[in-house]
C-alpha positions as CSV (number, residue, x, y, z in Angstrom):
1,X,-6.7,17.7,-1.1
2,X,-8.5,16.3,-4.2
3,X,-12.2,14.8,-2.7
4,X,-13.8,12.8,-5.0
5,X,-18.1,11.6,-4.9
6,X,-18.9,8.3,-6.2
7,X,-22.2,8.2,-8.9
8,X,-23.6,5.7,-10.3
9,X,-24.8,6.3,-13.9
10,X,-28.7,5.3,-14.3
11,X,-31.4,6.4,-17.3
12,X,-32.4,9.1,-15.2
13,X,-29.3,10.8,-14.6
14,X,-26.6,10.1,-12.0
15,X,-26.5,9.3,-8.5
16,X,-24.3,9.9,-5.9
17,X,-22.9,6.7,-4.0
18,X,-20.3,7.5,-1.5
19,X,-19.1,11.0,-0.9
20,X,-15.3,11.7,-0.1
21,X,-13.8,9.1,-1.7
22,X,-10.3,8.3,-1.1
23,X,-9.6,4.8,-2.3
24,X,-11.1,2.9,-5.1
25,X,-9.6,-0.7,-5.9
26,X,-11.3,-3.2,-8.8
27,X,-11.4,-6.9,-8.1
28,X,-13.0,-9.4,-9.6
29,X,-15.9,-7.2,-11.3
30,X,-16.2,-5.2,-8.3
31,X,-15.6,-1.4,-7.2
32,X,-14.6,-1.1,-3.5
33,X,-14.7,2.5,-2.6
34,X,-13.9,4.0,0.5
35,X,-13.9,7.2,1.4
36,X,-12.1,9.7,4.4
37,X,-14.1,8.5,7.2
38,X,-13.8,4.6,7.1
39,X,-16.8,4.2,5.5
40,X,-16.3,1.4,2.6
41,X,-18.7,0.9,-0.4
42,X,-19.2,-2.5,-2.6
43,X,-20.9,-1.7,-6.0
44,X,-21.0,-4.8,-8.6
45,X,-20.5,-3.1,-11.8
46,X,-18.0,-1.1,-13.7
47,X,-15.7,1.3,-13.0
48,X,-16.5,4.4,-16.1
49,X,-14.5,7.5,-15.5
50,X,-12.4,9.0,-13.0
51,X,-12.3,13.0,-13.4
52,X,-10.0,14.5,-10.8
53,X,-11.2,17.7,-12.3
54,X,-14.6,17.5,-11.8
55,X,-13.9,15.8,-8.8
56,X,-16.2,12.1,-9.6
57,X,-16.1,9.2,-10.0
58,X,-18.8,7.1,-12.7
59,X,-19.9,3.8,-11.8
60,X,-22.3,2.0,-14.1
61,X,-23.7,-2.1,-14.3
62,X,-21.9,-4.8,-16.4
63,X,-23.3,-4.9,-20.0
């Protein structure tokens, strides 16, 4: 099973938002994320990258 963790992108680096993520959907200049134990995640920004490889997902604000 792929498991993806949720950062969000700041000046000082990245940090994580939601662990186990198994569902991200855009709507409306949101990210909903929510992740292999129910637990759901709002973040009002932009959806970056997705690496499957690495296993993340980027989440930065609206510029």
């Amino acid at each position: 099973m792929c498991e993806l963790n949720a950062y969000v992108s700041e000046e000082g680096g990245d940090r994580l938002f939601l662990e186990n993520v198994d569902t991200v959907r855009l709507e409306g200049g949101k990210v909903f994320l929510r992740n292999l134990f129910g637990e759901e995640k709002v973040f009002e920004g932009l959806l970056k990258e997705i690496s499957l490889k690495k296993g993340r997902v980027i989440l930065g604000p609206c510029r």
